[in-house]
DRENDO-1510 file (C-alpha; in Angstrom, 1 decimal, always signed):
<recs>
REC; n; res; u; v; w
REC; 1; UNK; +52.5; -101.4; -5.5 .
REC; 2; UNK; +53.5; -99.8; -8.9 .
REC; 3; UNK; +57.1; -100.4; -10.4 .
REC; 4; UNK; +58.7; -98.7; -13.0 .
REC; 5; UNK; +61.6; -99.7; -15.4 .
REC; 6; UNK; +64.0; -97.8; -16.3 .
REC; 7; UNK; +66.6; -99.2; -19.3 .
REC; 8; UNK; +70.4; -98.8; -18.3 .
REC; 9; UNK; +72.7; -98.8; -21.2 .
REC; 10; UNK; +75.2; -101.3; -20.5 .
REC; 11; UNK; +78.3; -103.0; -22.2 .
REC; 12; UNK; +77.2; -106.2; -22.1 .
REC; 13; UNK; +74.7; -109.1; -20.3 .
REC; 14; UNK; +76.1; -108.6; -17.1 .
REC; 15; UNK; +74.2; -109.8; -13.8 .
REC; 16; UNK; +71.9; -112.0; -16.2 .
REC; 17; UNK; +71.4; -116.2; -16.8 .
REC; 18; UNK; +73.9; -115.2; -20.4 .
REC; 19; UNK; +76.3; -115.0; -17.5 .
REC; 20; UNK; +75.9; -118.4; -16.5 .
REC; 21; UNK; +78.7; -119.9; -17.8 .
REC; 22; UNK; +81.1; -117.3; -16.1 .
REC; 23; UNK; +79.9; -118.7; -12.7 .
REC; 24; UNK; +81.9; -121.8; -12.4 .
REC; 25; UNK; +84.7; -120.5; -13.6 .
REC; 26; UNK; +84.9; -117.6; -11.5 .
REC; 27; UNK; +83.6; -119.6; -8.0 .
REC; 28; UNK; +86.7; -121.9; -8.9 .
REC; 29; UNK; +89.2; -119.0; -9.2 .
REC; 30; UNK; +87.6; -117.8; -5.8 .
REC; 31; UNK; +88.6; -120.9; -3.9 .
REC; 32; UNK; +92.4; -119.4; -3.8 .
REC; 33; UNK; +91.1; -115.9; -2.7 .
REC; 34; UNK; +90.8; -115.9; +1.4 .
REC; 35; UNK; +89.1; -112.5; +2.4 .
REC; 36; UNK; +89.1; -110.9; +5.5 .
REC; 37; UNK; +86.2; -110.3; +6.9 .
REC; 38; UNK; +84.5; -106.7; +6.3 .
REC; 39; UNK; +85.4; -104.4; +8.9 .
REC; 40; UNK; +82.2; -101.4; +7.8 .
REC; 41; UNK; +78.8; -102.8; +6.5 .
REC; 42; UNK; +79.0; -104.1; +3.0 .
REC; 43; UNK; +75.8; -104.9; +1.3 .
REC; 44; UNK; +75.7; -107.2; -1.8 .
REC; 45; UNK; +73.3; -106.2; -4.8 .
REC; 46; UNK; +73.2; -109.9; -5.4 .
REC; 47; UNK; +70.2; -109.8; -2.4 .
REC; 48; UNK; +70.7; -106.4; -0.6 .
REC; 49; UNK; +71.4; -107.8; +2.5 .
REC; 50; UNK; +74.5; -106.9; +4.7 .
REC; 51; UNK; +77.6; -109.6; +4.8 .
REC; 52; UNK; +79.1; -111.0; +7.9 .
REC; 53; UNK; +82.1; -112.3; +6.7 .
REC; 54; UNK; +84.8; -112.6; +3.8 .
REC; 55; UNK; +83.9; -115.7; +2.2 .
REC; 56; UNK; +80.5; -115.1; +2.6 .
REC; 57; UNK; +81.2; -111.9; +0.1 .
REC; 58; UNK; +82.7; -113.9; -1.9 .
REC; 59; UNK; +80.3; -116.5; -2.4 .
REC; 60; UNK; +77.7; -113.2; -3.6 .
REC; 61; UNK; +80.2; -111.7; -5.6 .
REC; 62; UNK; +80.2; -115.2; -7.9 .
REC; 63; UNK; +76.7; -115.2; -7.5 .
REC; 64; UNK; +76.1; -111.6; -8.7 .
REC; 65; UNK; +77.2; -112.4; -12.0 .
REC; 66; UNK; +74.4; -114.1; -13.4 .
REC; 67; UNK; +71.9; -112.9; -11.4 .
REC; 68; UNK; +70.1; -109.2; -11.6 .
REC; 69; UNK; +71.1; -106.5; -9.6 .
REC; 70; UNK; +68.8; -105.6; -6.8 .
REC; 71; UNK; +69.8; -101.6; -5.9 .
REC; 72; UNK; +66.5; -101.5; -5.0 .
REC; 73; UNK; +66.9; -103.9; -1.9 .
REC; 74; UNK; +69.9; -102.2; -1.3 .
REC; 75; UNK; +68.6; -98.7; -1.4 .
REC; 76; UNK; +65.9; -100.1; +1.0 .
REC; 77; UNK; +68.6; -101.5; +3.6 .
REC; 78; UNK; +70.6; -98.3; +3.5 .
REC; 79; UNK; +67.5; -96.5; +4.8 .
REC; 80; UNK; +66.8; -99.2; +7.3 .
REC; 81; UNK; +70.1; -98.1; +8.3 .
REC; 82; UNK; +69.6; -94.7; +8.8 .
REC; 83; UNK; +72.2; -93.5; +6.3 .
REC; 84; UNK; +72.0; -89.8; +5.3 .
REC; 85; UNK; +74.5; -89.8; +2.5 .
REC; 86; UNK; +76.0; -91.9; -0.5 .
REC; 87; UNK; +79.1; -91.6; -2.4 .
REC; 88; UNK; +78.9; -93.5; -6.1 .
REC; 89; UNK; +82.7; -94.6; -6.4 .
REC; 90; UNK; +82.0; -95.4; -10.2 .
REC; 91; UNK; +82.3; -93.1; -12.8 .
REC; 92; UNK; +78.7; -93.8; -14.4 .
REC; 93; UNK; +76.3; -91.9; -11.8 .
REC; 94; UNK; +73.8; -94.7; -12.5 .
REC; 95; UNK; +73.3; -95.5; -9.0 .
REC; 96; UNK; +73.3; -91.7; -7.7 .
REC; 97; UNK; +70.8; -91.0; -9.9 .
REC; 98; UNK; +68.7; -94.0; -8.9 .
REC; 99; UNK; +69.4; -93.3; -5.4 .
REC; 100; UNK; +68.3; -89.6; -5.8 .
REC; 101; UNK; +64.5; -91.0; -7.1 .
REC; 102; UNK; +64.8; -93.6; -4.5 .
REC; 103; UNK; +66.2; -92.3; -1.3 .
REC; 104; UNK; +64.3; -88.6; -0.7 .
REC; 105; UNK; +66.6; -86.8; +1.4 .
REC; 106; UNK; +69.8; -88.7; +1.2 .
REC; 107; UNK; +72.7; -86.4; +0.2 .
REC; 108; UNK; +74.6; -88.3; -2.9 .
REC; 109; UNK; +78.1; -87.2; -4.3 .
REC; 110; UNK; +78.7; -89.5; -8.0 .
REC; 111; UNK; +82.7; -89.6; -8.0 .
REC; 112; UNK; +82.8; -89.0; -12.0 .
REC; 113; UNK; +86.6; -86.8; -12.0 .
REC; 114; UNK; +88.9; -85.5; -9.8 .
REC; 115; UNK; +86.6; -82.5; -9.1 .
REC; 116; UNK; +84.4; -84.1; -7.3 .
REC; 117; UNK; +86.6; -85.1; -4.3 .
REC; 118; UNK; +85.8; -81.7; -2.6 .
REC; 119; UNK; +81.8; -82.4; -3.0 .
REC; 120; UNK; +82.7; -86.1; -1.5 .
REC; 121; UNK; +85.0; -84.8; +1.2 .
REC; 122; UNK; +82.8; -82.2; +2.3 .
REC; 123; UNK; +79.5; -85.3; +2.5 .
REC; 124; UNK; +81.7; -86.9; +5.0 .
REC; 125; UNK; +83.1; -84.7; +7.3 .
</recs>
């Protein structure tokens, strides 16, 4: 199978081992955090698999930090899923864009102003 990089500009070292440090410090500020657990499918980027519960979430969330993202995982799961459309809540468009490449055929809605709430609204109705 071929891959292909493609660079992301990014702030900073984010969801690599230069993150390392911030693990511990953030899995100890978690311990007073209880979360519900999710009521629609989440998936985590930390491995791209659904999560069952709250702490479970959690747990991915401190591990995401120093550890790459996997969209691609994720992008696979979503189809395993059957989803037909995708709305990017950040204002970057990364993912969008990625999914567009990735995901043939999957409508996709990058939520970058105000003016795209009609283009998300009319996704999901």
């Amino acid at each position: 199978a071929r891959a292909r990089l493609i660079p992301l500009s990014v702030a900073g070292a984010f969801h690599t081992v230069h993150m390392a440090a911030a693990v511990e410090s953030l899995r100890e500020a978690a311990t007073n955090v209880t979360p519900a657990d999710p009521k629609v499918t989440l998936l985590s980027n930390f491995d791209g698999r659904p999560v069952a519960s709250g702490a479970e979430f959690v747990e991915r969330l401190v591990q995401q930090v120093s550890s790459p993202v996997r969209w691609g995982a994720c992008m696979e799961t979503m189809a395993g899923l059957g989803i037909t459309g995708m709305i990017e809540l950040l204002p970057g468009g990364t993912l969008t864009g990625l999914a567009k490449r990735g995901m043939r055929g999957v409508r996709t809605v990058a939520l970058k102003t105000p003016d795209d709430l009609d283009r998300a609204r009319e996704l999901i109705a």
